[in-house]
C-alpha positions in Angstrom: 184.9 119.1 59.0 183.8 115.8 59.2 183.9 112.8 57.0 180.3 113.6 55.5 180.1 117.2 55.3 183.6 116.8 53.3 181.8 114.6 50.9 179.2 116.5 50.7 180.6 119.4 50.2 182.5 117.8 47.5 179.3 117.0 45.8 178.2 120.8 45.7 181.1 121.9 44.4 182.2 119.4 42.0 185.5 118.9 43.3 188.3 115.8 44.1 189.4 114.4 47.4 192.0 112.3 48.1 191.3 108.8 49.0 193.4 108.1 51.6 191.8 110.5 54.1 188.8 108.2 53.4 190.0 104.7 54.5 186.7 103.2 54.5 187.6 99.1 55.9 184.1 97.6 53.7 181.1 98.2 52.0 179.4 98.3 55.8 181.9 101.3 56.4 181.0 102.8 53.3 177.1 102.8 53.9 177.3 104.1 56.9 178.9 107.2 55.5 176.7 107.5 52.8 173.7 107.3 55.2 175.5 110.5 57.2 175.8 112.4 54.3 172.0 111.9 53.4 171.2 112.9 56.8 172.8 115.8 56.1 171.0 116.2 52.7 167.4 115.8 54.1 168.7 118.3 57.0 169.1 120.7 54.4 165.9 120.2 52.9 166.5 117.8 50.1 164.2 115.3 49.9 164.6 111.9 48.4 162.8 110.0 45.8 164.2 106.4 45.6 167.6 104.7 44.4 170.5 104.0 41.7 171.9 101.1 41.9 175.3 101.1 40.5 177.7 98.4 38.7 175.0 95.8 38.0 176.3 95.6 34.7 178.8 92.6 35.3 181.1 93.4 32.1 182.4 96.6 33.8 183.4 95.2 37.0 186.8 94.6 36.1 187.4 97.8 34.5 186.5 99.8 38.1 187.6 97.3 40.8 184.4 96.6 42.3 182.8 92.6 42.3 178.8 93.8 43.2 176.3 96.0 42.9 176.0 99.3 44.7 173.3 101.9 45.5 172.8 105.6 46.1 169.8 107.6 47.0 168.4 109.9 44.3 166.9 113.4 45.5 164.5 115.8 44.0 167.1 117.9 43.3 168.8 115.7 41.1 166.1 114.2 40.0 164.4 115.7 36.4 161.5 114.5 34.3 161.7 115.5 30.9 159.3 116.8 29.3 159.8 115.2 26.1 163.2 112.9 24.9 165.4 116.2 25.0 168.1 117.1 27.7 170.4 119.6 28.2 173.3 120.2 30.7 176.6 121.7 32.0 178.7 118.6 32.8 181.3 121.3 34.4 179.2 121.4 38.0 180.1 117.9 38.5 183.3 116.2 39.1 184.8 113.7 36.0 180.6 113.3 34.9 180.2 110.5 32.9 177.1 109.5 31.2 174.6 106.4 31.4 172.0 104.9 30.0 169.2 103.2 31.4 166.1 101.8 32.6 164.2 103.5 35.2 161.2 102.2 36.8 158.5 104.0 39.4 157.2 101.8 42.2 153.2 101.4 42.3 153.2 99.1 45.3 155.9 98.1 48.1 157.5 95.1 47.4 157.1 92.0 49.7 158.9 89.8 48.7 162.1 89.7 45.8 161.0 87.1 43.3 160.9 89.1 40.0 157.3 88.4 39.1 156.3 89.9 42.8 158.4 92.6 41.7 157.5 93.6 38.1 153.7 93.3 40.0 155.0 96.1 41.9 156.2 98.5 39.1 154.0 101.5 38.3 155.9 103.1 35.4 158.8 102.5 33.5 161.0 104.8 31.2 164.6 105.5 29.7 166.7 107.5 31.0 170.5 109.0 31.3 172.1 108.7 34.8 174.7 111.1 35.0 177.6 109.5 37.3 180.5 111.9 39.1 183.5 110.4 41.2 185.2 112.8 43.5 187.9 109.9 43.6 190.7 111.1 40.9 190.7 109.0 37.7 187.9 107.2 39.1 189.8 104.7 41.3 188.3 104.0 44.2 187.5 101.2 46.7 183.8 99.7 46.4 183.3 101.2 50.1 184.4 104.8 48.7 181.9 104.7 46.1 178.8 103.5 48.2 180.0 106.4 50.4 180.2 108.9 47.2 176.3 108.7 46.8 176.6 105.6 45.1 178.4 108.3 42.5 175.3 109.5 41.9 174.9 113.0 40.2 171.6 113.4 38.1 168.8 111.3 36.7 167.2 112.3 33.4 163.7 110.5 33.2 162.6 109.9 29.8 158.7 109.6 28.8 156.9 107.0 31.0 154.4 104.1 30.5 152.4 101.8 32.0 154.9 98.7 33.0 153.0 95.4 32.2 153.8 91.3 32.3 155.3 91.3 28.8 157.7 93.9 30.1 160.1 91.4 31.9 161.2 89.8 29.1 161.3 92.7 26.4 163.8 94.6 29.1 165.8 91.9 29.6 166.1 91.3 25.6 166.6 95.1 24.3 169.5 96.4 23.0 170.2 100.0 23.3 172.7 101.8 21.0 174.1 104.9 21.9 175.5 107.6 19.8 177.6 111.0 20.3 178.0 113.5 17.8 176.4 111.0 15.1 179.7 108.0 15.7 178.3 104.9 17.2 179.8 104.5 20.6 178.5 101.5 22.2 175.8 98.9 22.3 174.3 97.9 25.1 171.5 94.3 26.0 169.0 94.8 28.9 170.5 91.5 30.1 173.4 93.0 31.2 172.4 94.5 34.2 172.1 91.6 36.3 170.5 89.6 33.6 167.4 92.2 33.4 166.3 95.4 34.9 163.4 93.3 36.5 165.3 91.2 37.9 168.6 93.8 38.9 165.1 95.9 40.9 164.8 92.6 42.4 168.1 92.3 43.8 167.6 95.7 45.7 164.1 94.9 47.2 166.0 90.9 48.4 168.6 93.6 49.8 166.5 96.1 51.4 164.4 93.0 53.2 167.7 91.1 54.3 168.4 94.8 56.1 165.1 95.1 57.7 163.2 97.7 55.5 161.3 97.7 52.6 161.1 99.8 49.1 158.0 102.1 49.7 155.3 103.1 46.6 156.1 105.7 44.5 159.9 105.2 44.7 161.8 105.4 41.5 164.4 103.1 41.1 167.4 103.4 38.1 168.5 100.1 37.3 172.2 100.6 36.4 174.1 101.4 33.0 173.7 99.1 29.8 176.9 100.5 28.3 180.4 101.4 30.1 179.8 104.8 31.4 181.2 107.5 28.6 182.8 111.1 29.7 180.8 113.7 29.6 182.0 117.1 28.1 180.9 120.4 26.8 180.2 120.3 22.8 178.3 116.6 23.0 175.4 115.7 21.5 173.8 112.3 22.8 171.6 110.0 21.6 170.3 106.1 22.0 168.2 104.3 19.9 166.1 101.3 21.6 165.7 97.9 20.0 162.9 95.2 21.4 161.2 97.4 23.9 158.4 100.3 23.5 160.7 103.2 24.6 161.7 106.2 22.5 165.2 107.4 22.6 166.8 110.3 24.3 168.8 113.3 22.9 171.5 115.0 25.2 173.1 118.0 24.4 175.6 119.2 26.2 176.9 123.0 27.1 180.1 124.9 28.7 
């Protein structure tokens, strides 16, 4: 089995693997296997919508070992708009889940260029959503190359009602503060400036990336811009939910099964 079909198959199943039969020498290393196991996706028929991109939020770096952003393809099988602000879900089909917050945004146009008013110019839609993240790497250690190859530890995205996304929007995501809840405790709080000092502007950082690589974010991707709180387990018997400060976006609800 190769490199990628092991990954992969890791992904289906929801299982571990040991890191050092992955000793992936840089983030280069690590893309190129990630881009192997999405050929093998889209050879399957999975098709894929856009991007996560991971660990903008700088506070966390420390805590997983990584000193920059990632990114992961998202699918249309991982990939569900909710109908309303509830979500439900097994967290047992994926591997140590843990649960994220966000801001998602949907791509009207195809960015030219990565200054963040070109960019918000660009944006069709944006909404809240939850990221569910999954590490096949054991206690979540891993090399920055190991999770770029993981997906970009990508499991699910939950899309939350969307709306227009207009001028004024730069600023009120960059200034909102997002609290989240389990099982009615407070469990953290989390600023829109902390993923790369805005969602605009953390977007913007992937479309300077995908121009210094030769390619360009088409229309109608959707992009999630990265967790505004640590990333919290996920486990049967939860019940989820954020509040929004500072930005016209309703909360989410997730309940959780076995």
């Amino acid at each position: 089995m190769s490199l990628a079909q092991g990954l992969l198959s890791a992904a289906d199943a929801g299982a571990r693997l040991d890191p050092a039969t992955y000793p992936l020498a840089n983030a280069a290393a690590g893309q190129a296997l990630q881009d192997a196991v999405s050929a093998l996706r889209q050879a399957r028929g999975e098709r894929p919508l856009g991007w996560k991109i991971g660990f903008t939020n700088r506070s966390i770096w420390p805590l997983y070992g990584v000193s920059h952003p990632i990114r992961g393809p998202l699918w249309h099988t991982t990939v569900t708009q909710l109908e309303g602000s509830l979500a439900e879900l097994r967290p047992a089909r994926w591997a140590e889940p843990r649960l994220e917050p966000e801001i998602v945004f949907g791509l009207a146009a195809s960015p030219e260029r990565a200054d963040p008013d070109h960019v918000l110019g660009c944006i069709g839609w944006v909404a809240h959503g939850f990221e569910v993240v999954t590490s096949p790497w054991a206690g979540w250690r891993f090399s920055a190359a190991q999770a770029i190859a993981a997906q970009g530890l990508h499991g699910a995205l939950l899309i939350g009602p969307r709306r227009p996304c207009g001028p004024a929007d730069d600023a009120a995501l960059a200034g909102l503060t997002l609290h989240l809840s389990c099982n009615d405790a407070p469990v953290a709080t989390g600023q829109g400036s902390a993923v790369l000092d805005g969602p605009v502007q953390a977007l913007a950082h992937l479309v300077a990336q995908a121009l210094a690589e030769g390619w360009r974010l088409p229309a109608g991707a959707i992009v999630t811009t990265g967790t505004l709180t640590d990333a919290q387990p996920l486990a049967p018997g939860q019940h989820w939910q954020t509040r929004l400060e500072g930005i016209d976006l309703p909360g989410l609800t997730l309940i959780t099964h076995g």
